[in-house]
C-alpha positions as CSV (number, residue, x, y, z in Angstrom):
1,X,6.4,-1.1,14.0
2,X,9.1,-2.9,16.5
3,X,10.8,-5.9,15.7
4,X,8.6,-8.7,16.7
5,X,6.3,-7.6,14.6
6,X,8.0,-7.1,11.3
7,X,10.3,-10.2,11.6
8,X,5.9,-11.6,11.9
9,X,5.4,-10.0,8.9
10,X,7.9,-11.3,6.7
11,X,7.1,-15.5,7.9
12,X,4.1,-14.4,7.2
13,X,3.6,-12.5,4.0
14,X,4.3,-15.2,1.4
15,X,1.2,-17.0,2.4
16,X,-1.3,-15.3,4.1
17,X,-4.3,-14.7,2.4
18,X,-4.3,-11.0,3.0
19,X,-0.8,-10.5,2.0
20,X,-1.1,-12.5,-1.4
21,X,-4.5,-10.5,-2.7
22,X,-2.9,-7.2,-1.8
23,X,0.7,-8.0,-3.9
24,X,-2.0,-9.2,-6.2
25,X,-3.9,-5.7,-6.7
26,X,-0.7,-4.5,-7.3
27,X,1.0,-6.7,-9.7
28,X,-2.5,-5.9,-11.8
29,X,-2.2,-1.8,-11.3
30,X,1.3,-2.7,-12.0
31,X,0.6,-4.1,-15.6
32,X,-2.3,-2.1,-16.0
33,X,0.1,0.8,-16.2
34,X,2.0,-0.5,-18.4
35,X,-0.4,-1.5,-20.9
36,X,-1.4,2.8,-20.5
37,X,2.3,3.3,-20.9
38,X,3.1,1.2,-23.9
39,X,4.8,3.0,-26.4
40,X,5.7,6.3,-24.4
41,X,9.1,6.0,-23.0
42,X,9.5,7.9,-19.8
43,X,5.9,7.8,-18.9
44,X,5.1,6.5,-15.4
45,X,3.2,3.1,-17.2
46,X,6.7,2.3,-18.1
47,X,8.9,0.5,-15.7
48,X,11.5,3.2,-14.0
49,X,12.0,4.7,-11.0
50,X,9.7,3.5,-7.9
51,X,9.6,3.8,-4.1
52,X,8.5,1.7,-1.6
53,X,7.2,4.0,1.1
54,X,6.9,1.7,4.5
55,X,8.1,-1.3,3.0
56,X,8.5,-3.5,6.2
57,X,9.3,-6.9,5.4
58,X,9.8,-6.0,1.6
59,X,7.0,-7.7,0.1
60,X,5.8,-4.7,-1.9
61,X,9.3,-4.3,-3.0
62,X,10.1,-7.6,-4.8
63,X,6.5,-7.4,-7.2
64,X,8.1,-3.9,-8.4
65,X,11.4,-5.9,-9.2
66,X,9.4,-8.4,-10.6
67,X,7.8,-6.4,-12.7
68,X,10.8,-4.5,-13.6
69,X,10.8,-1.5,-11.5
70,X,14.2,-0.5,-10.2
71,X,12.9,0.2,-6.6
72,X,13.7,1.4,-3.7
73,X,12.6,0.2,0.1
74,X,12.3,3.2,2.7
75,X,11.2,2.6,5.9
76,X,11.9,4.5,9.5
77,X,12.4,0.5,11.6
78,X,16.6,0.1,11.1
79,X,15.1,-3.8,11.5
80,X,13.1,-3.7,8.7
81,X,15.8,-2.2,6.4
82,X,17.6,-5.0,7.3
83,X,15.3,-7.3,6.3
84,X,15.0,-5.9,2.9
85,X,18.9,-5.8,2.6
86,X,19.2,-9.8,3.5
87,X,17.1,-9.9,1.2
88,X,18.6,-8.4,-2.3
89,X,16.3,-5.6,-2.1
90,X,17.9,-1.7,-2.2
91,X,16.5,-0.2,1.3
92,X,17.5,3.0,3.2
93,X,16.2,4.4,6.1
94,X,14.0,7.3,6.4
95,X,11.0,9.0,7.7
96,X,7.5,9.4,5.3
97,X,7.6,12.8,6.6
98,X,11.2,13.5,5.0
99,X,11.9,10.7,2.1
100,X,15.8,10.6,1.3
101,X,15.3,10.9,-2.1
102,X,15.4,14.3,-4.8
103,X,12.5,15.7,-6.1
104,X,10.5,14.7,-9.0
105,X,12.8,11.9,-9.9
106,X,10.4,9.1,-9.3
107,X,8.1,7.7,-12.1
108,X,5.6,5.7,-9.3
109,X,5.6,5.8,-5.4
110,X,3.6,3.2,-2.9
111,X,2.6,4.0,0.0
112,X,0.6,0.5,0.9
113,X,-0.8,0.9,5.0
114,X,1.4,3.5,5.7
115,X,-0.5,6.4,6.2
116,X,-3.0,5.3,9.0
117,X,0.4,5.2,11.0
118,X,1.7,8.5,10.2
119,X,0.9,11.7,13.0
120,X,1.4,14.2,9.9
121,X,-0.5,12.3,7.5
122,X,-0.7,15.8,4.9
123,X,3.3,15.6,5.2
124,X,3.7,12.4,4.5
125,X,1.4,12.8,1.3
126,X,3.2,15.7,0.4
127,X,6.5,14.2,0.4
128,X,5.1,11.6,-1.5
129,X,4.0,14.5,-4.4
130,X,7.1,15.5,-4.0
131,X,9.4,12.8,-5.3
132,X,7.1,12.1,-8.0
133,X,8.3,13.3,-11.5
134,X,5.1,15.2,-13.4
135,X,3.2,12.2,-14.8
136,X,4.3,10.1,-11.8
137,X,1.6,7.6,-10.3
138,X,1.4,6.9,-6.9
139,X,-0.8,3.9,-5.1
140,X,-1.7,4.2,-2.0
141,X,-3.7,1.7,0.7
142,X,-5.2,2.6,3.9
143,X,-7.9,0.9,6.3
144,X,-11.2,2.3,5.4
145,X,-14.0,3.7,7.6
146,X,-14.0,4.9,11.1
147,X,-16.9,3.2,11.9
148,X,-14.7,-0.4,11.6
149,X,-12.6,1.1,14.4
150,X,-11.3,-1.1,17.7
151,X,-8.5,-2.0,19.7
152,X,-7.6,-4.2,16.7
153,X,-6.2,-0.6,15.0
154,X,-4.7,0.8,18.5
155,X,-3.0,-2.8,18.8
156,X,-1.6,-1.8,15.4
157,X,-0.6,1.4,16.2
158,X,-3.0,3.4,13.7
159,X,-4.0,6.7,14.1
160,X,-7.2,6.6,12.0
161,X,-8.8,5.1,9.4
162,X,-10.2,6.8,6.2
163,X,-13.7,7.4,4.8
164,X,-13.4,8.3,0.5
165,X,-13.8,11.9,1.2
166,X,-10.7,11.9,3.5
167,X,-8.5,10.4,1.2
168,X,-9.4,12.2,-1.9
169,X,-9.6,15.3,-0.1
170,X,-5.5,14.3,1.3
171,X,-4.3,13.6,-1.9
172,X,-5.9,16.2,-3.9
173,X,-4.2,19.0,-1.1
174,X,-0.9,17.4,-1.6
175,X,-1.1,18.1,-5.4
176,X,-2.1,14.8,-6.8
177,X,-5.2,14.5,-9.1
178,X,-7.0,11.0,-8.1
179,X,-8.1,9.0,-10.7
180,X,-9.6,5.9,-8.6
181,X,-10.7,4.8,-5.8
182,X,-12.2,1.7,-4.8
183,X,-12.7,-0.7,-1.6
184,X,-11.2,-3.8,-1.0
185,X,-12.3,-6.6,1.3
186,X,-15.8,-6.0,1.0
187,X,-17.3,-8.9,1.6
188,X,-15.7,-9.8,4.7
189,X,-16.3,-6.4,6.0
190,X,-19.1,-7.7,7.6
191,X,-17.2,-10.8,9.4
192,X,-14.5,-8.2,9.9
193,X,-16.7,-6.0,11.7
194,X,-18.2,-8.9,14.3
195,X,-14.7,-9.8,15.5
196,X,-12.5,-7.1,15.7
197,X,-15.1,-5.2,18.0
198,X,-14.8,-8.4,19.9
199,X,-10.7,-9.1,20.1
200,X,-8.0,-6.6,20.3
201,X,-5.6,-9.7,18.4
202,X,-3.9,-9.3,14.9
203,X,-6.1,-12.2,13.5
204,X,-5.0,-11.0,9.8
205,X,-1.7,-12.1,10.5
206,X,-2.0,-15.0,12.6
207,X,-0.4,-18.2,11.2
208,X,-4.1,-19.4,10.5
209,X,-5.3,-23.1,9.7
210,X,-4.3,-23.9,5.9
211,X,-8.2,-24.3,5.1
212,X,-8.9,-21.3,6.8
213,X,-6.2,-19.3,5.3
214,X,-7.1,-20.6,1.6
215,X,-10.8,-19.9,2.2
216,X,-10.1,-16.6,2.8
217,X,-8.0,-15.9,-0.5
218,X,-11.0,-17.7,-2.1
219,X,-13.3,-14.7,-0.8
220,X,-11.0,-12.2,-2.2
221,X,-10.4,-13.9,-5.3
222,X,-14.2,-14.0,-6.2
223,X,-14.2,-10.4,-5.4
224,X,-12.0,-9.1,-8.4
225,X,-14.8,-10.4,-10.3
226,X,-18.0,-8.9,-8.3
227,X,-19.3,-5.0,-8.9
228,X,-18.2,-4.0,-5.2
229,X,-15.5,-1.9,-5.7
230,X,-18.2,1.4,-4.8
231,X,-19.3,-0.3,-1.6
232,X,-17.1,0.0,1.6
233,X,-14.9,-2.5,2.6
234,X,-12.1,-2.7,4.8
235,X,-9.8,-1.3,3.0
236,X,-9.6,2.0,0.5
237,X,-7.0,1.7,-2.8
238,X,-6.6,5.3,-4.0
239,X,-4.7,5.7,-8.1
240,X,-3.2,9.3,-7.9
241,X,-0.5,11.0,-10.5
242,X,1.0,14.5,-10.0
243,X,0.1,16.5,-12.8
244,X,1.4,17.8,-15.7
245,X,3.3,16.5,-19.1
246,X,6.4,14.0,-18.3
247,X,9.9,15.4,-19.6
248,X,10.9,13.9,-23.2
């Protein structure tokens, strides 16, 4: 991701509709494993050690710290590293191929977007195995569906997108046991559909009109509340843990 479009990013991420749900979703997986977690110490529900794999701007980053997480930002863009610094966040640079960090030290690892991105997608999922501690939970977000493909994903600089079967089938080879999987943005999938295939532009993180924008976040507010998450939508959410009893 080069510089113009990660210093986009980050003017954008604090309001954009798309933005806001997603650090939504995970501020609820967040507490959702901690309400698992209550009363274990050292289990991954518990707020410990987390990663931000690909954190750009640092968005991702600050609900862990929020939360309680004492997190880490990794991301390959020097830029973006520097973005999370200016902003209070502890970054380093590095590769999702070949994280800078020990193994199976990490109680939860994100990897929100990233993976669409990555040549060596099976690498990067190991490496992510890897850090993990047993018991460790990782959350992971990619664009759903080749059939949603355009020049709207090449502008982004994806190299696919991700039916269920693909990203179970990844995970599951890199040593994680899935425990959900669900779709996101499924009822715009349809809308989605009509204008990417017509416009190669980033319309997700234009600086929309304010009634637009806020329309939009309505859409994705109703769907927390909706039965959709078996349907496709735009984008797959994937729960994962590596195996095995967490150290006392």
């Amino acid at each position: 991701m080069d510089t113009i479009e990660l210093q986009r990013i980050v003017e954008v991420e604090d309001d954009n509709w798309w933005y806001l749900e997603r650090r939504a979703i995970l501020a609820r997986e967040l507490c959702r494993a901690a309400a698992a977690g209550a009363g274990a110490p050292g289990r991954a529900g518990i707020p410990g050690r987390a990663v931000d794999i690909g954190a750009a701007g640092g968005g991702n980053t600050r609900v862990l710290k929020d939360h309680g997480w004492r997190a880490i930002a990794i991301d390959n863009s020097p830029t973006a590293v520097d973005l999370c610094l200016a902003q209070g966040i502890n970054a380093c640079h590095g590769d999702a191929c070949f994280l800078p960090l020990p193994s199976g030290e990490l109680d939860l690892a994100l990897a929100l977007n990233v993976l669409e991105h990555v040549e060596d997608d099976r690498a990067a999922a190991a490496e992510m195995a890897r850090v993990l501690r047993p018991g460790g939970a990782a959350l992971v977000a990619v664009p759903c569906d080749m059939a949603l493909w355009s020049a709207y994903d090449v502008a982004l600089g994806r190299v696919r997108r991700y039916s269920r079967r693909a990203l179970t089938d990844l995970l599951e080879e890199a040593g994680l046991v899935v425990d959900a999987l669900w779709g996101w943005n499924v009822l715009l999938r349809p809308l989605v559909r009509l204008l990417r295939h017509r416009s190669p532009h980033c319309e997700d993180l234009a600086h929309l009109h304010p009634l637009l924008n806020e329309a939009l976040h309505l859409v994705t507010v109703m769907e927390r509340y909706l039965p959709l998450k078996s349907r496709p939508g735009v984008t797959l959410f994937a729960r994962a843990r590596r195996p095995g009893a967490s150290a006392s």
